[in-house]
KEKERO-349636 format. One record per residue (C-alpha): x, y, z; chain; residue number from 1. Coordinates in Angstrom, 1 decimal, decimal comma. Layout:
N
+--------+--------+--------+-------+------+
:     c1 :     c2 :     c3 : chain : resi :
+--------+--------+--------+-------+------+
:      X :      Y :      Z :     A :  NUM :
...
+--------+--------+--------+-------+------+
//
This chain:
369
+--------+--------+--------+-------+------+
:     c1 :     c2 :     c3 : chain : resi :
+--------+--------+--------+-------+------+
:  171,2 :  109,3 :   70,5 :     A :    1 :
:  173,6 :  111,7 :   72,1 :     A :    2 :
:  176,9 :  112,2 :   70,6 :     A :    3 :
:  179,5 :  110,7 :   72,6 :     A :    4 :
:  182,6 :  112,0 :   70,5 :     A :    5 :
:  183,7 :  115,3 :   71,4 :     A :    6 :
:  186,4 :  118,1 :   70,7 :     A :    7 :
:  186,6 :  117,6 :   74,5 :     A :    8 :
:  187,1 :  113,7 :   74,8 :     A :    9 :
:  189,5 :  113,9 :   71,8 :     A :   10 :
:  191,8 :  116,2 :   73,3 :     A :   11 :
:  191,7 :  113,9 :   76,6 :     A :   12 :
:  192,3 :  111,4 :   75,1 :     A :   13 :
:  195,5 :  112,8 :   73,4 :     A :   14 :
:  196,5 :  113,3 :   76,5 :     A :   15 :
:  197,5 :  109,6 :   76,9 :     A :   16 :
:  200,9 :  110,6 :   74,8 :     A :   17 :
:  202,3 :  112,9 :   77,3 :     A :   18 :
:  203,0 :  109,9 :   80,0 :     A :   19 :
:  203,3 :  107,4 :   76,5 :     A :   20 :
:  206,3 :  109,9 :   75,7 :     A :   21 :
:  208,4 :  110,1 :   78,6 :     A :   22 :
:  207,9 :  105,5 :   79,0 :     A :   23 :
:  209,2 :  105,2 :   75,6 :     A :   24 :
:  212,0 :  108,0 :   76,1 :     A :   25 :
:  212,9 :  107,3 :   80,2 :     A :   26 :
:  211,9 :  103,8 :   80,3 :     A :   27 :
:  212,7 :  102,4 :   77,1 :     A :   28 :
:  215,6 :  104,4 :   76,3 :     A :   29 :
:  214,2 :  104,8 :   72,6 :     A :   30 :
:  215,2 :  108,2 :   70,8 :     A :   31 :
:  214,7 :  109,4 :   67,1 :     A :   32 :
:  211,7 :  109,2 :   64,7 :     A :   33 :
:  209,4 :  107,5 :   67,7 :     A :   34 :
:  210,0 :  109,8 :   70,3 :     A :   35 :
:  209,7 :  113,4 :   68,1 :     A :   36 :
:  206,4 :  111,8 :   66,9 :     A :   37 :
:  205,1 :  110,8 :   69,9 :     A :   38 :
:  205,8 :  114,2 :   71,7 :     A :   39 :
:  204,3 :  115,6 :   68,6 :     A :   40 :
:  200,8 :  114,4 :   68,8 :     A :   41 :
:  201,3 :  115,2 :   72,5 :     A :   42 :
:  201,5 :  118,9 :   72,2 :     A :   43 :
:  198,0 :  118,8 :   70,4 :     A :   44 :
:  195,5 :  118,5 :   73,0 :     A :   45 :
:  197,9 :  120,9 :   75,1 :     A :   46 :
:  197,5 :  123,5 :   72,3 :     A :   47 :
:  193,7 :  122,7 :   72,1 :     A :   48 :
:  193,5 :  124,2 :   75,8 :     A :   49 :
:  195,5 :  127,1 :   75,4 :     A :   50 :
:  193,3 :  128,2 :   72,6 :     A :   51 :
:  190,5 :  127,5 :   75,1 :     A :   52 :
:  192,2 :  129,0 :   78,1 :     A :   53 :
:  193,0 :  132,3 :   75,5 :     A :   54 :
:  189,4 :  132,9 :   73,9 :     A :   55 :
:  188,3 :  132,8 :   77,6 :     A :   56 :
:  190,6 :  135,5 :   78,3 :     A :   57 :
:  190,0 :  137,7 :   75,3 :     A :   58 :
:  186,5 :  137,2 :   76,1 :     A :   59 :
:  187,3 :  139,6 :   79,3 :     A :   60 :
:  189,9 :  141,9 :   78,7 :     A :   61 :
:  190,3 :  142,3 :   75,0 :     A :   62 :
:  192,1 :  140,8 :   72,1 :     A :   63 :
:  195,1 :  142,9 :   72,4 :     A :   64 :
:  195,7 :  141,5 :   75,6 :     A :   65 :
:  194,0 :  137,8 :   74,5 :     A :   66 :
:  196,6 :  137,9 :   71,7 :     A :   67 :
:  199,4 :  139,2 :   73,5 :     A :   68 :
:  199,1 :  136,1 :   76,3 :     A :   69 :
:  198,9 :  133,6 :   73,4 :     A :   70 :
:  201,9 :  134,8 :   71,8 :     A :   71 :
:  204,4 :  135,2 :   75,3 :     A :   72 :
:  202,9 :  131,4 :   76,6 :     A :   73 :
:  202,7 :  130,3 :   73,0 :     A :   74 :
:  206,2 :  131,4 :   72,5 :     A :   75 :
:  207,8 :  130,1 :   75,7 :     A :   76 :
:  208,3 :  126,9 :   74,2 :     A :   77 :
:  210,8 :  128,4 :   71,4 :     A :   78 :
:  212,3 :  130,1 :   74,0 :     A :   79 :
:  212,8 :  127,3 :   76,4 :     A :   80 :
:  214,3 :  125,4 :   72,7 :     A :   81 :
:  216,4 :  128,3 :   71,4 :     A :   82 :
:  218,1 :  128,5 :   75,2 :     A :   83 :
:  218,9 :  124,8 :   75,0 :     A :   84 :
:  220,0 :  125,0 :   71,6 :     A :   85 :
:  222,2 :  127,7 :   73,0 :     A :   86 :
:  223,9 :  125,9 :   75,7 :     A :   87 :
:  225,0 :  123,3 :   73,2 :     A :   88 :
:  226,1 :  125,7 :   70,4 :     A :   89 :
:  223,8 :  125,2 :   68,0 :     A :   90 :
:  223,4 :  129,2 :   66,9 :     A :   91 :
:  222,5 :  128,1 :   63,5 :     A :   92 :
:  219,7 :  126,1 :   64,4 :     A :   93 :
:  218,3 :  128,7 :   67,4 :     A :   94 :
:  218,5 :  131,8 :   64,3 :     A :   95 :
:  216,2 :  129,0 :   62,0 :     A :   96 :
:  213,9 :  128,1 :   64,2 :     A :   97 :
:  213,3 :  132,7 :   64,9 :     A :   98 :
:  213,5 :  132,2 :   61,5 :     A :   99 :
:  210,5 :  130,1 :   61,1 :     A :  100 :
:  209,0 :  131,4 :   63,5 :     A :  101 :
:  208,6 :  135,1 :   62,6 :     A :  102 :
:  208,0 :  133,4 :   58,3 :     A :  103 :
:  205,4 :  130,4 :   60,3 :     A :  104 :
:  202,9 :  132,6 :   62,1 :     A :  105 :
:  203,0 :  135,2 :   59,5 :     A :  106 :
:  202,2 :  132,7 :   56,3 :     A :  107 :
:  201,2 :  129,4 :   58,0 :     A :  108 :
:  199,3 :  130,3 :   60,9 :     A :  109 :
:  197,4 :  133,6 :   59,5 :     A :  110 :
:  197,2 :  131,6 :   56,0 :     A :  111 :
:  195,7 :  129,0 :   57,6 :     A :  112 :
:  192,7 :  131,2 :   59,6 :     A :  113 :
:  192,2 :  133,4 :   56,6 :     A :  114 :
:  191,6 :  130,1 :   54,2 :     A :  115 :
:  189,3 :  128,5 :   57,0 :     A :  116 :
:  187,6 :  131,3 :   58,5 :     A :  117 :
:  187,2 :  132,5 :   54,9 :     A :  118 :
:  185,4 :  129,5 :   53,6 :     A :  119 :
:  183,0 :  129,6 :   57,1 :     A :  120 :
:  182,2 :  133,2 :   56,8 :     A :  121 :
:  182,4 :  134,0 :   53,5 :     A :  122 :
:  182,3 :  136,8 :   51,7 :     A :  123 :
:  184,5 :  138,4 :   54,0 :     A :  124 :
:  186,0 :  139,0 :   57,4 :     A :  125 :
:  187,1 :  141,9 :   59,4 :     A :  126 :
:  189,2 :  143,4 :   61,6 :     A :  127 :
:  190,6 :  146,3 :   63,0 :     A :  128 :
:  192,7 :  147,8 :   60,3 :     A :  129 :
:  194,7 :  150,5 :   62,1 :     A :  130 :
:  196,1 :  148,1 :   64,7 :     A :  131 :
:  196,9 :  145,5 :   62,1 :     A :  132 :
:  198,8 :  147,7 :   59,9 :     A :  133 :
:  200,9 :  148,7 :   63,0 :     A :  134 :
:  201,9 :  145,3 :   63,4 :     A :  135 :
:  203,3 :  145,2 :   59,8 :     A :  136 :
:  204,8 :  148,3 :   60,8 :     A :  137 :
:  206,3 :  147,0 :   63,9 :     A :  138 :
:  206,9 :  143,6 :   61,4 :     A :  139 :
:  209,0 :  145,6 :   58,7 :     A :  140 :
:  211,2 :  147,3 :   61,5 :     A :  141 :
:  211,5 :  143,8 :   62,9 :     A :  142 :
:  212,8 :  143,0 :   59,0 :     A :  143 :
:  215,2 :  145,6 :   58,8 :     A :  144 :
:  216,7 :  145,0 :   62,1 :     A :  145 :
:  217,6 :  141,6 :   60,7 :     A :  146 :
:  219,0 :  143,1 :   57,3 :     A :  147 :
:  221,4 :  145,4 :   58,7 :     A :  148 :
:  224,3 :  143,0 :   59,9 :     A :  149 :
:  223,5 :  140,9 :   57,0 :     A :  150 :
:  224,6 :  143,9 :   55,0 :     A :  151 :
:  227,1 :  145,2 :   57,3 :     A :  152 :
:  228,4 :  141,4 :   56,8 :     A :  153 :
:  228,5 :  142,2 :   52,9 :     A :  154 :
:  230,2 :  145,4 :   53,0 :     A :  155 :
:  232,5 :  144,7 :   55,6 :     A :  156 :
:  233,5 :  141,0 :   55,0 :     A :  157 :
:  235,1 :  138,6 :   56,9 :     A :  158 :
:  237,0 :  139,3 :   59,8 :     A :  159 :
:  235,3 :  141,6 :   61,7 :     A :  160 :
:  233,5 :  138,7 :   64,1 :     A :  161 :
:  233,9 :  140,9 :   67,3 :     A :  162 :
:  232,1 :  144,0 :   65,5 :     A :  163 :
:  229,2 :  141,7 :   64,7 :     A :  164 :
:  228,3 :  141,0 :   67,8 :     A :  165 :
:  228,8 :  144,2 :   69,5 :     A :  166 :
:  226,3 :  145,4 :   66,2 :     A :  167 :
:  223,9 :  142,9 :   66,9 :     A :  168 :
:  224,2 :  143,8 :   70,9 :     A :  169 :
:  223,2 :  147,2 :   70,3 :     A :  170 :
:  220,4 :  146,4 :   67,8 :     A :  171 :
:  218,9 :  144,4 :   70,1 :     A :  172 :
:  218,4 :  147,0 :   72,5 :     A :  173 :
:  216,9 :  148,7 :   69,9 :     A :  174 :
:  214,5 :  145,9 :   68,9 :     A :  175 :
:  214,2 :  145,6 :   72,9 :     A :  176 :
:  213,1 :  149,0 :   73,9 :     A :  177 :
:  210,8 :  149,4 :   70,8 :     A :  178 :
:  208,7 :  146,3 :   72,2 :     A :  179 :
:  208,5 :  147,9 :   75,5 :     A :  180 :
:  207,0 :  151,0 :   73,7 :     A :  181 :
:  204,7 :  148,9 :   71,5 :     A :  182 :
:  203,2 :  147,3 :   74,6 :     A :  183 :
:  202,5 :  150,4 :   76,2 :     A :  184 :
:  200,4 :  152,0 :   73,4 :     A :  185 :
:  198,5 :  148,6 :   72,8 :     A :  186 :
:  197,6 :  148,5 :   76,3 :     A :  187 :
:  197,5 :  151,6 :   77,7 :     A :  188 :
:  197,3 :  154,9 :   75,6 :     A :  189 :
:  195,7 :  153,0 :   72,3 :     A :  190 :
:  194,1 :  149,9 :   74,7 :     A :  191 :
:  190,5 :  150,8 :   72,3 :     A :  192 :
:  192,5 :  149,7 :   68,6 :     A :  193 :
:  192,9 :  145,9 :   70,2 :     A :  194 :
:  189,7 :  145,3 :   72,4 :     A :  195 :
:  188,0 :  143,0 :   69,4 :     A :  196 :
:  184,5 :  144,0 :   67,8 :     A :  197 :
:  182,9 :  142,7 :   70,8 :     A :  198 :
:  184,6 :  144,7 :   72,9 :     A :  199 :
:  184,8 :  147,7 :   70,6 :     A :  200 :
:  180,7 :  148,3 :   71,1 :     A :  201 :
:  181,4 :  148,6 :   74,8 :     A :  202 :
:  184,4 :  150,9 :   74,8 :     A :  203 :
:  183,9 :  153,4 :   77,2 :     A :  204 :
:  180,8 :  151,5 :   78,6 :     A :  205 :
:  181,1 :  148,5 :   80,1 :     A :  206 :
:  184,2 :  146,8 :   78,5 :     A :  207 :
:  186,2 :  147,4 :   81,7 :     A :  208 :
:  183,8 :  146,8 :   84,6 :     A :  209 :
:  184,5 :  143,1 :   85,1 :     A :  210 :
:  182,4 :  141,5 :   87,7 :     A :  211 :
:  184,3 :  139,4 :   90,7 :     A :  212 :
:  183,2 :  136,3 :   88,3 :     A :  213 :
:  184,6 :  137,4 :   85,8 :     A :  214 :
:  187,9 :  137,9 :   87,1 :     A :  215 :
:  187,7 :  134,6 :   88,6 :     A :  216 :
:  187,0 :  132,9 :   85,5 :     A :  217 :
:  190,3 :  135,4 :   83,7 :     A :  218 :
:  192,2 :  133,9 :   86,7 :     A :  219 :
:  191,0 :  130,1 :   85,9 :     A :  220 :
:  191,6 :  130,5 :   82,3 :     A :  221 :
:  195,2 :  132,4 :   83,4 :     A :  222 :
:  195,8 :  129,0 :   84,9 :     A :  223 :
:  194,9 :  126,7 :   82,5 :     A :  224 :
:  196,9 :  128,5 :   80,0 :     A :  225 :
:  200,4 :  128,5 :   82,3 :     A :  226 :
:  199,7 :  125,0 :   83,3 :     A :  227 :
:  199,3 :  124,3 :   79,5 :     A :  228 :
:  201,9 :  125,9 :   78,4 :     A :  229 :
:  204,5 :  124,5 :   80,8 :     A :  230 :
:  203,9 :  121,3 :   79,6 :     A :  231 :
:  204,2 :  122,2 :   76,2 :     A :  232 :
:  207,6 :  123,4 :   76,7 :     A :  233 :
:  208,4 :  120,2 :   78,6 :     A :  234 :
:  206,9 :  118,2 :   75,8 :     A :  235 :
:  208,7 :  120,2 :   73,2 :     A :  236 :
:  212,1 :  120,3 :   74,9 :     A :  237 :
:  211,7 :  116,1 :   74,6 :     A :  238 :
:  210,5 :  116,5 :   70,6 :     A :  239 :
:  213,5 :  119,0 :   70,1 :     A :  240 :
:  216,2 :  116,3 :   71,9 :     A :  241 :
:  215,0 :  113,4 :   69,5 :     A :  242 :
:  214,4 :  116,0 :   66,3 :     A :  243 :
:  218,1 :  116,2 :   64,9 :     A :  244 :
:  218,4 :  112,3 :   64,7 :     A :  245 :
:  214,5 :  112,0 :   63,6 :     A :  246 :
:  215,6 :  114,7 :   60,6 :     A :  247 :
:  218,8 :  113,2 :   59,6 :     A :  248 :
:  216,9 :  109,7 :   59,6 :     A :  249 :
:  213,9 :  111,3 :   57,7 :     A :  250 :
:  217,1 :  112,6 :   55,2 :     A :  251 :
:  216,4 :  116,6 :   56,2 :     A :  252 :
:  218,8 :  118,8 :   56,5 :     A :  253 :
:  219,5 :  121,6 :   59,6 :     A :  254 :
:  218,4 :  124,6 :   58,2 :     A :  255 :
:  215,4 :  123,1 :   57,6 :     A :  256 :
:  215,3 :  121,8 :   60,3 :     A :  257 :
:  215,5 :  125,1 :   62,8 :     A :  258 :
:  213,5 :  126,9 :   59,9 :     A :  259 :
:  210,7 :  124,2 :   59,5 :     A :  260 :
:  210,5 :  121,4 :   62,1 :     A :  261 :
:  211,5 :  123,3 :   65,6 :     A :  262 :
:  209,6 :  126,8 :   64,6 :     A :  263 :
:  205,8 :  124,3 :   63,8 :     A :  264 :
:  207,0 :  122,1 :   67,2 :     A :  265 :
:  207,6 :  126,1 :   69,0 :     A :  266 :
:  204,4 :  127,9 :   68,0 :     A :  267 :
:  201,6 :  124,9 :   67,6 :     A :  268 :
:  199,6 :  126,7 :   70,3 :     A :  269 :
:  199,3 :  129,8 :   68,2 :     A :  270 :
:  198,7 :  127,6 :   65,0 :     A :  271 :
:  195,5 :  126,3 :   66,5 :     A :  272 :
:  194,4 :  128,9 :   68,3 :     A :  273 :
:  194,6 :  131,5 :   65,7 :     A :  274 :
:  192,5 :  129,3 :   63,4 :     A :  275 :
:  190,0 :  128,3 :   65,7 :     A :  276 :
:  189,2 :  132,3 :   66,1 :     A :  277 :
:  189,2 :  132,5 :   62,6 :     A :  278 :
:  186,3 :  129,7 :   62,5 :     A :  279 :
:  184,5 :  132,1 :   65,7 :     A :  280 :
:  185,1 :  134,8 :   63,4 :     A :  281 :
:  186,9 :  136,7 :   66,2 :     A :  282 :
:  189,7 :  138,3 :   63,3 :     A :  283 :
:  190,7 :  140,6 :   65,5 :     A :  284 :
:  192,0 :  138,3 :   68,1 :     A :  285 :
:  193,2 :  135,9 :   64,8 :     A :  286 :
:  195,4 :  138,8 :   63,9 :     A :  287 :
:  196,6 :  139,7 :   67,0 :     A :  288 :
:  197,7 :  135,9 :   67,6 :     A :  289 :
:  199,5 :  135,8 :   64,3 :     A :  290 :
:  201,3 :  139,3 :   64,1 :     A :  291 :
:  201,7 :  139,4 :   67,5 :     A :  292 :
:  203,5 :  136,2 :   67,8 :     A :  293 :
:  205,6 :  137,2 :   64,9 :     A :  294 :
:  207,0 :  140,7 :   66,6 :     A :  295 :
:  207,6 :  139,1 :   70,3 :     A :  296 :
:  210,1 :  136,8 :   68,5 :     A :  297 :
:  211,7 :  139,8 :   66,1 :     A :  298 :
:  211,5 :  142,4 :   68,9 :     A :  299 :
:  211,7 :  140,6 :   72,0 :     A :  300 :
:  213,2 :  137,0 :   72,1 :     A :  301 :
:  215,4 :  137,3 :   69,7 :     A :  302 :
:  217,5 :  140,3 :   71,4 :     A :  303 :
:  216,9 :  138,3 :   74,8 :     A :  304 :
:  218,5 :  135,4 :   73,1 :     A :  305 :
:  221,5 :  137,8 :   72,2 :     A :  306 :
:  221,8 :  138,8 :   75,7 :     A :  307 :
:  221,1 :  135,3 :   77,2 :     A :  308 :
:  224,1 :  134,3 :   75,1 :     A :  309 :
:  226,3 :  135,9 :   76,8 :     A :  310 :
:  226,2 :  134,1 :   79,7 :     A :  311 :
:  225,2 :  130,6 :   78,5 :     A :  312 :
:  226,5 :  129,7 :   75,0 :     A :  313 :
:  230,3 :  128,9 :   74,0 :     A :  314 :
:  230,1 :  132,4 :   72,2 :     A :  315 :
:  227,7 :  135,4 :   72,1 :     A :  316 :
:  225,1 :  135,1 :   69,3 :     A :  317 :
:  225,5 :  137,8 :   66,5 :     A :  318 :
:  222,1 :  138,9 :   64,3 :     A :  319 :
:  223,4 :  138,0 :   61,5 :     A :  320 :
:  221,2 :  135,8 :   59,1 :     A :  321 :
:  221,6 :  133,4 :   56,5 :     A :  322 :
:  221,0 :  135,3 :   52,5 :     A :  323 :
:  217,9 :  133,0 :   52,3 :     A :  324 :
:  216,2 :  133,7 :   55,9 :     A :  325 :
:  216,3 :  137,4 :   55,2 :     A :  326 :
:  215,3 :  137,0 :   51,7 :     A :  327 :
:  212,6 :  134,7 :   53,5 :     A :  328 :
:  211,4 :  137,5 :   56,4 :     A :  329 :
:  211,2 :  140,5 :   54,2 :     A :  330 :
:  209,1 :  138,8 :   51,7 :     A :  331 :
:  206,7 :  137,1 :   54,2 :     A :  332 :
:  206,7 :  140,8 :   56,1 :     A :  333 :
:  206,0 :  142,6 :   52,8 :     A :  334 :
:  202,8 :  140,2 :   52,0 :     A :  335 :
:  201,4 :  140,5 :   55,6 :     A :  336 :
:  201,6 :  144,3 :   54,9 :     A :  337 :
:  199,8 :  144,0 :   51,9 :     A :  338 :
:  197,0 :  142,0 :   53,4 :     A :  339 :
:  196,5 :  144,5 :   56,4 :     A :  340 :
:  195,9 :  147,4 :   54,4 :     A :  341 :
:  192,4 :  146,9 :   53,7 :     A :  342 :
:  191,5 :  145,2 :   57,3 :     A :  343 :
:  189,3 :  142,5 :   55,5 :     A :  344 :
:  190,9 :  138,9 :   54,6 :     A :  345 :
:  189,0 :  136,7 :   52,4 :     A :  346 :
:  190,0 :  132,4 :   51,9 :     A :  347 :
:  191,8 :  133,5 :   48,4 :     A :  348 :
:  194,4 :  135,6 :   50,4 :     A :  349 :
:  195,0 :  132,4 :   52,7 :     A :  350 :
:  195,8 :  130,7 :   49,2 :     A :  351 :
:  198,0 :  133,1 :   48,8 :     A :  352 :
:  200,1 :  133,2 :   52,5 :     A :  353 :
:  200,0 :  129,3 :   52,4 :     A :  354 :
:  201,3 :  129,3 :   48,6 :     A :  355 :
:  204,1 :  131,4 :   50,0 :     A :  356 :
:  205,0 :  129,8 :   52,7 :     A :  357 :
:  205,4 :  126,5 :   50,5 :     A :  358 :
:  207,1 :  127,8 :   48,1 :     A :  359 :
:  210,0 :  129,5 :   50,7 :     A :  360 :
:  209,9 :  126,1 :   52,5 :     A :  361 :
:  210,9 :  124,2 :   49,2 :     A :  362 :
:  213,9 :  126,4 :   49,1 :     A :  363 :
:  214,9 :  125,7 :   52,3 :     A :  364 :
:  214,5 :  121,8 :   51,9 :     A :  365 :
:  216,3 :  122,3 :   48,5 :     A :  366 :
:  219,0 :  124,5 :   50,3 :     A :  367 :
:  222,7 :  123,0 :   50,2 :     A :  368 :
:  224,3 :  122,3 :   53,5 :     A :  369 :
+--------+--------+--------+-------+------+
//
């Protein structure tokens, strides 16, 4: 007998909860716990497609590119939140979810594909060490970018609100330009470091002669993953409305909140695609998800949500972090860094992100208000 329950039925059939969501929120007027759950499970089969839409990409041009269009539509959902979050002053919440985000992909997400890809393809799995370790690179500027007005802040105590911000302004330029610059040697004068293995063997060859079906089947998959994304930052932008109450009712506080609850609801397409290349053994696109994912938030949307501020929020958002969410980066950035040295993961080193990751979650849950 033919198997009638598939990945692909599942995830259309999840798709249900998307019209189920906006009856019970439009229609019913019902808000809190219901509502964020609802959109939750509704963002699952629209992450299930993205991955698709992705692996069909990396499939013609590359992981470095793959990975890069995963982490900007991935990440257009935390944008679309941290802009809201903006407009109604909530700057504390907006720097936990980047927060969570930069922590969340490095420990969750690439935790999670090392322990499962590790376990399916054991002993090992590679990947391209040279590119990885310039993403920890690009990782620990990202880190120290986020330290400095933290210790300006120390140094210079309180009072001195107006430098802050003009600080932060010009470190985001920084953080800004340096992206720019990182995109141009990943995919243009170092294109060959990010191409995956499969790609790799054809380097020179044949990995840039697409066929017209080729590029029609990169321009279907382009659409799938914008229409997919879209939705998930429709679908989030409900989830994120009903989260505070939904947290205060589940008796959580803010900063765990932004650091815990909006960064998982921002990035879920990158948390299931990511491990699904893991399971395909496609590391170097795995890697590329995950770090990549991790520096567009340090290096790009967080200075674009500096600069956005200035226009849309009651006041201009400064750089300056909470003790506990730097302490929380530059420990997450300083593991990653060790992992990428070797460009091999094995499961036990996704022990080891996911133990982490726990473990700086507790002390966020724990943290006083």
């Amino acid at each position: 007998m033919k198997r009638f329950i598939t990945i692909d039925n599942v995830l259309a059939s999840l798709l249900v909860f998307i019209p189920i969501a906006f009856v019970m929120r439009y229609v019913m007027d019902m808000e809190g716990t219901p509502i964020f759950l609802t959109a939750a499970v509704s963002i699952i089969p629209l992450a299930g497609y993205m991955g698709r839409a992705t692996e069909r990409l990396a499939d013609q041009v590359g992981a470095g590119i793959g990975g890069l269009l995963n982490a900007t539509f991935g990440n257009a959902a935390e944008l679309i939140i941290a802009i809201l979050a903006l407009r109604a002053g909530l700057q504390g919440v907006v720097k936990a979810s980047l927060t969570g985000s930069i922590i969340g992909n490095i420990l969750l997400v690439f935790g999670l594909a090392a322990l499962a890809g590790g376990l399916k393809h054991p002993p090992i799995q590679k990947f391209n060490r040279t590119a990885a370790s310039l993403g920890a690179t690009m990782l620990v500027l990202s880190a120290i970018g986020l330290v400095i007005p933290a210790i300006f802040h120390a140094l210079a105590g309180d009072g001195h609100a107006g430098i802050e911000r003009n600080l932060s302004f010009d470190i985001s330029i920084v953080l800004i330009i340096t992206y720019v610059l990182s995109l141009v040697f990943s995919l243009r004068t170092h294109s060959h470091l990010y191409l995956g293995a499969a790609h790799a063997d054809e380097y020179g060859d044949e990995a840039h002669n697409g066929s017209g079906k080729d590029r029609g089947e990169a321009i279907r998959a382009l659409g799938l993953l914008a229409l997919s994304a879209t939705a998930v930052g429709v679908m989030s932008e409900m989830m994120v409305g009903s989260l505070e109450q939904a947290a205060h009712e589940l008796g959580m506080t803010e900063v765990f909140v932004g650091v815990i609850l909006v960064a998982l609801v921002g990035n879920a397409a990158e948390h299931s695609t990511s491990v699904l290349m893991a399971l395909k053994n496609k590391m170097d696109l795995s890697v590329n998800i995950a770090l990549g994912s991790s520096i567009q938030i340090a290096l790009f949307v967080a200075p674009l949500l500096v600069f956005i501020s200035y226009f849309i929020g009651p006041a201009p958002m400064d750089l300056r972090f909470t003790g506990l969410e730097v302490v929380a980066v530059v420990l997450s950035v300083g593991i990653m860094a060790l992992v990428c040295q070797d460009g091999e993961s094995h499961w036990m080193e996704g022990v080891q992100l996911l133990a982490v990751y726990l473990m700086l979650g507790i002390a966020f849950f724990f943290l006083p208000v």
